[in-house]
N, C-alpha and C positions, 0 to 999 in steps of 0.2 A: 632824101625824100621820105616821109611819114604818113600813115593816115592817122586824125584823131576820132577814136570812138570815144563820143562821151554818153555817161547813164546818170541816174541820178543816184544811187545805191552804189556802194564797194563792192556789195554783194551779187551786183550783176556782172560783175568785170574781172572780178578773183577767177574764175573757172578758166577765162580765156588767160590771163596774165599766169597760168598755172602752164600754159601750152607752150608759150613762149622762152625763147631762149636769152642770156644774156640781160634779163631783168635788173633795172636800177628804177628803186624812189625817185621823183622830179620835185625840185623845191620849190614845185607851187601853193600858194596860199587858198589852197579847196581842199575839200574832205578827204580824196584822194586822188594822188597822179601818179602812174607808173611808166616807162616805158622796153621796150623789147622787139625781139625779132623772130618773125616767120618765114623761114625758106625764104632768106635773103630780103623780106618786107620789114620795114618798119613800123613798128605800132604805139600809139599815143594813148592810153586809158586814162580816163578823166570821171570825177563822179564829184557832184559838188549839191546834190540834194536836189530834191524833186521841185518841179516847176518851170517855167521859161524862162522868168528872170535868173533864176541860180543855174542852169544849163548854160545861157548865152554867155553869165561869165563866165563860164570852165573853157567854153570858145575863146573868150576875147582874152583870158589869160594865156592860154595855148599858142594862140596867132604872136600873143608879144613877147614870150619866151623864146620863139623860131626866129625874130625880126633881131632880136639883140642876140642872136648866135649864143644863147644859152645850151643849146642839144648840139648835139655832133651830126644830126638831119638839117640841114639849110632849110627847109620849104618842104610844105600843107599839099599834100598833094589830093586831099579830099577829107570832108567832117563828114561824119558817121553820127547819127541818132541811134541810141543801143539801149538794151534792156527791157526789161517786162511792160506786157501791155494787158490792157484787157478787151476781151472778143467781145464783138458786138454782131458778129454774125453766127446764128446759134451753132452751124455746120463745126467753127472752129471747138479746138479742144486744148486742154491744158502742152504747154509742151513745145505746139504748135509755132514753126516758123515765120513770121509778115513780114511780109515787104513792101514798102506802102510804096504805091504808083505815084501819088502826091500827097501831101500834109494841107490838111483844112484847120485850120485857126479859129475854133469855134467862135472866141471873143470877137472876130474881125471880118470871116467868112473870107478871111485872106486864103490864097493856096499857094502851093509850092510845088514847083514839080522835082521828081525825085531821079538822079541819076540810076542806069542802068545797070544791073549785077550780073555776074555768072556764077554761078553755084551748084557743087557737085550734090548738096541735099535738097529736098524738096520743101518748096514753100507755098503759100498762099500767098497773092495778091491785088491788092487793092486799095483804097485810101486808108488814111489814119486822121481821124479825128484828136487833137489836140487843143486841151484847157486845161487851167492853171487852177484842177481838183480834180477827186479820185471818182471815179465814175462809181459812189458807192453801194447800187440797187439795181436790181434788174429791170425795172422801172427806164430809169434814167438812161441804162443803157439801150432801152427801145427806142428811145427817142434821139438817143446819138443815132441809131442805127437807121433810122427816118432820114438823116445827113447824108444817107448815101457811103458812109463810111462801114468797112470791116471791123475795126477794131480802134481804141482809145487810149492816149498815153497824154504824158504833161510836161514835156520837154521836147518833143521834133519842134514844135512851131518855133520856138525859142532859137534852138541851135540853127534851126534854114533860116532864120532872117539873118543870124548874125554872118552865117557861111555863106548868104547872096551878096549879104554887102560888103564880103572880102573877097568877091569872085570865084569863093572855090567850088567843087563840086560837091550834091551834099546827096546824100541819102538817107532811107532810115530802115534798120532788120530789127524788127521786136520778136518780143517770144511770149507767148499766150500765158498769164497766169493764174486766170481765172474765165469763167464762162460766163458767155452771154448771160443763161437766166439764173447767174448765182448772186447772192445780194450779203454783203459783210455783214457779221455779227452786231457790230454797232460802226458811227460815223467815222469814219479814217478822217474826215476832215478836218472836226473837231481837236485831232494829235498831233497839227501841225503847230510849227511855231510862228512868229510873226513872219519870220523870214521864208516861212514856206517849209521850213524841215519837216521829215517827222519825227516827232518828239517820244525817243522810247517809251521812254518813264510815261505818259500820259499811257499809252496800250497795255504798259505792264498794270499799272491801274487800273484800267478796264478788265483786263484778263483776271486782278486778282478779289476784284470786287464785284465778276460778275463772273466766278468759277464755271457757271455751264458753256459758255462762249470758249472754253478753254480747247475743248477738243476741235473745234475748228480754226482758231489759232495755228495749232500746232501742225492740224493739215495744211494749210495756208503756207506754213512754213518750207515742211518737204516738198509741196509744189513748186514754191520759187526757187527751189533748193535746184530740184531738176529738172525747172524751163530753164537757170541762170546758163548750167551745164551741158543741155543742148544747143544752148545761145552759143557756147563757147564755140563748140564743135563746128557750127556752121561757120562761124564768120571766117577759121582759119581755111577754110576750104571754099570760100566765095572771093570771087573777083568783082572789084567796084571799076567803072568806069569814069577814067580821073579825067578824062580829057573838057577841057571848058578852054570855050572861046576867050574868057575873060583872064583877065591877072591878078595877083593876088594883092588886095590892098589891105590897109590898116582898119 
């Protein structure tokens, strides 16, 4: 039995695969898969780039590596949505633990409801606002925040549709990596690729042809540095609620 947390970043997953024991590379065809064990749990790390569409595969690769007994885990015992988010409600703060009650699908005003956690640290929550871009101004994020949602990511929506139509149990624990009223140097969205990635090389460009942007950059960085490392902390110390009526299909 296994849970699969996927993010879209390595760099959100490295802290936690740092906890675990018994670490082995998975030969999935995504940016990164690892997996390992916590006090007798099984864990699935998955990162295949930001967005819904590249989440959902890092899902549907996961579900068909279990189904052809590639892992030494038989069975998905629940998907996990992981990684940094951004706060939409001013209170939160860098750092900061979410646990969204349900995922709104901004594109579709679809929802999700989110299985139940236990957990020995403290979190916030409330909904999560999910779209397939970076919520890049403060602006923008008043107006997610109008949605009735906490806080903004670009991969729960993705990974809960593909986790409802395999029956499993899905949830989602973000970690705050910017605030409400902070608004990015210049467009994140513009550095993506067709595929949705983000494209280093384009931000190295930005940072090196618009040197004052640098110092915030580099804040940016130690932030997600250590929300990825609080993320890690929490998850090995929360319990998800794997139980569903349903079965696990294809």
């Amino acid at each position: 039995m296994a849970i699969l947390y996927v993010a879209s970043e390595a760099a959100e997953l490295k802290p936690l695969a740092n906890l675990l024991t018994a670490t082995r590379k998975l030969k999935w065809p995504i940016d990164y898969a690892y997996e390992g064990i916590w006090e007798s749990r099984r864990m699935m790390l998955a990162a295949n780039g930001c967005g819904p569409k590249l989440a959902a595969q890092a899902v549907e690769i996961a579900i068909r590596a279990v189904m052809v007994a590639e892992l030494s885990s038989s069975r998905l015992e629940a998907v996990v949505s992981t990684g940094w988010c951004g706060a939409l409600d001013p209170e939160l703060r860098e750092s900061q633990i979410v646990v969204a009650s349900k995922i709104l699908d901004v594109s579709t005003n679809e929802t999700f409801e989110c299985a139940a956690i236990g957990a020995d640290g403290e979190f916030a929550s409330g909904v999560v606002a999910s779209q397939n871009r970076i919520a890049n101004d403060a602006k923008e994020k008043e107006r997610l925040c109008g949605l009735g949602a906490i806080a903004v990511d670009m991969e729960a929506a993705g990974v809960a549709a593909r986790a409802k139509r395999a029956g499993l149990p899905f949830c989602c624990i973000k970690v705050v990596s910017d605030r409400a009223g902070e608004s990015f140097p210049f467009d994140l969205n513009k550095c993506r690729t067709s595929e949705g990635r983000l494209a280093r090389g384009k931000i190295v460009v930005q940072a090196l042809t618009h040197p004052n942007r640098l110092p915030v950059l580099f804040s940016l960085k130690r932030r997600t540095e250590s929300a990825a490392a609080a993320l890690g902390e929490f998850l090995v110390g929360c319990r998800i609620n794997t139980e569903s009526d349903s079965t696990q299909a294809e």
